[in-house]
C-alpha positions as CSV (number, residue, x, y, z in Angstrom):
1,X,138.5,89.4,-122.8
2,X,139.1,88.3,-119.5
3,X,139.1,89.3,-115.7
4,X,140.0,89.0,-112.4
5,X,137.3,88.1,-109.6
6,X,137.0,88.0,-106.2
7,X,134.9,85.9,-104.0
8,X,133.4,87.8,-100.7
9,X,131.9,85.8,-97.8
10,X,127.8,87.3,-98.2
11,X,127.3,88.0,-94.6
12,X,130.6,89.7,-93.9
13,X,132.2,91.1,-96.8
14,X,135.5,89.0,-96.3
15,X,137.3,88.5,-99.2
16,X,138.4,84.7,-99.3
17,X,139.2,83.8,-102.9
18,X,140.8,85.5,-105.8
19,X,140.6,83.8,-109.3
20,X,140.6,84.7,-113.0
21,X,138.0,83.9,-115.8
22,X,136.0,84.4,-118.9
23,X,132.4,84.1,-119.6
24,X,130.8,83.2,-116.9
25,X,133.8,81.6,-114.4
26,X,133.0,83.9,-111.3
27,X,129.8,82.6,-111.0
28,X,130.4,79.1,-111.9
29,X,130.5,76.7,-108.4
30,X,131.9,73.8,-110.5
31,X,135.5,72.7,-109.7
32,X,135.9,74.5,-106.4
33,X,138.3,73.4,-103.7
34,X,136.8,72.0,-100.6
35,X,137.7,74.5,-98.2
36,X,135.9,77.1,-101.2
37,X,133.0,74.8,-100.7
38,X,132.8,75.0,-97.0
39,X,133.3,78.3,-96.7
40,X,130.2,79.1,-99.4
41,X,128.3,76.3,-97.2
42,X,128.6,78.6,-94.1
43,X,128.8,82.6,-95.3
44,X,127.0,81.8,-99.0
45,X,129.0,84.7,-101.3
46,X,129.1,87.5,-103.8
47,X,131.1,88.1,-107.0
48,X,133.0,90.8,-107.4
49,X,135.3,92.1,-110.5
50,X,138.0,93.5,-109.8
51,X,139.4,94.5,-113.1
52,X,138.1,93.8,-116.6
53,X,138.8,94.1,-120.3
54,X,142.3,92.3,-119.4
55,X,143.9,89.3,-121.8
56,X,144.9,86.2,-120.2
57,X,148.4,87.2,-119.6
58,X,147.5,90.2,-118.0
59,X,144.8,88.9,-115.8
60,X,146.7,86.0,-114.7
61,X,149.6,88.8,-114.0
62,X,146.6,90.7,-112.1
63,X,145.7,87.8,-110.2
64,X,148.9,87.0,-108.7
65,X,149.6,90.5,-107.7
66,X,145.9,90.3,-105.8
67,X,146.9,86.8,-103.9
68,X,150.2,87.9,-103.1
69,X,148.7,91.6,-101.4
70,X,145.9,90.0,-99.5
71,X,148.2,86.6,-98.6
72,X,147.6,83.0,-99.6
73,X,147.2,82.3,-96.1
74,X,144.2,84.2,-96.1
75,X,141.8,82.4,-99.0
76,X,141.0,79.2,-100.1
77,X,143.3,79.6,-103.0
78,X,145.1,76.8,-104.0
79,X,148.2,78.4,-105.3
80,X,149.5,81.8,-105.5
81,X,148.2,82.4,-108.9
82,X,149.2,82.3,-112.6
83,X,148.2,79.0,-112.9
84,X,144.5,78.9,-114.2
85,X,144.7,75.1,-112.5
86,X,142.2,73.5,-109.7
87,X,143.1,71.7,-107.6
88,X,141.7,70.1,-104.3
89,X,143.4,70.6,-100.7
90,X,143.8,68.2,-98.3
91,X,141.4,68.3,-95.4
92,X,144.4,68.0,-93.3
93,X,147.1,71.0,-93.1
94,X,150.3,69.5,-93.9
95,X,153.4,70.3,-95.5
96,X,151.9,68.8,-99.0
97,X,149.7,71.2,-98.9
98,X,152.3,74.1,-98.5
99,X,154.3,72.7,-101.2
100,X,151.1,72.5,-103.7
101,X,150.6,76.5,-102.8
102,X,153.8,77.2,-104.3
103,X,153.6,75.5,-107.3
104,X,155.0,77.2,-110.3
105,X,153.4,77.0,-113.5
C-alpha cells in the first residue's frame, strides 16, 4: 500500500514538500531536489502522513490534490504531482523551470 507525505520545516512547522511513497520513501533523503536539500540544510524536518492504506493511483491522485491546495509555488516540488519523477531545479528561476513544473505525465 502506499501514501502520501509531507515534509515540515523542524523548527517551524512549514509545510514545504508533498510527495508520495512506499516503504520507507518519506524518510529516504536520496534523490532530493536542491532547493529540498537547502531547505533541510537550514530548518532540518519532520515526516508527516497525510493519508495511508492508498494504491498508487490513488495516492498519486491524493498528492496532486495536496500540491495544487497548498500551491506549487510554495514547496520545493518539482511538479504538480502525479508523476512519481525527480527531478533537479535549476539554481536559477527561469522560465525552464516553470515549464518543468507543469510537466504532464
Amino acid at each position: 500500500m502506499a501514501y502520501v507525505y509531507g515534509h515540515y520545516k523542524a523548527d517551524t512547522g512549514e509545510l514545504f514538500y508533498i510527495g508520495k511513497g512506499n516503504g520507507k520513501r518519506a524518510w529516504n533523503n536520496d534523490k532530493r531536489n536542491s532547493y529540498w536539500q537547502n531547505v533541510v540544510n537550514k530548518h532540518r524536518y519532520v515526516v508527516k502522513i497525510l493519508e495511508d492504506g492508498l494504491t498508487d493511483e490513488q495516492a498519486y491522485e491524493k498528492e496532486k490534490q495536496l500540491i495544487a491546495e497548498v500551491g506549487l509555488e510554495n514547496l520545493t516540488n518539482m511538479t504538480e504531482g502525479g508523476c512519481g519523477m525527480t527531478s533537479a531545479r535549476s539554481e536559477e528561476h527561469t522560465s525552464e523551470l516553470q515549464s518543468l513544473r507543469h510537466l504532464v505525465c
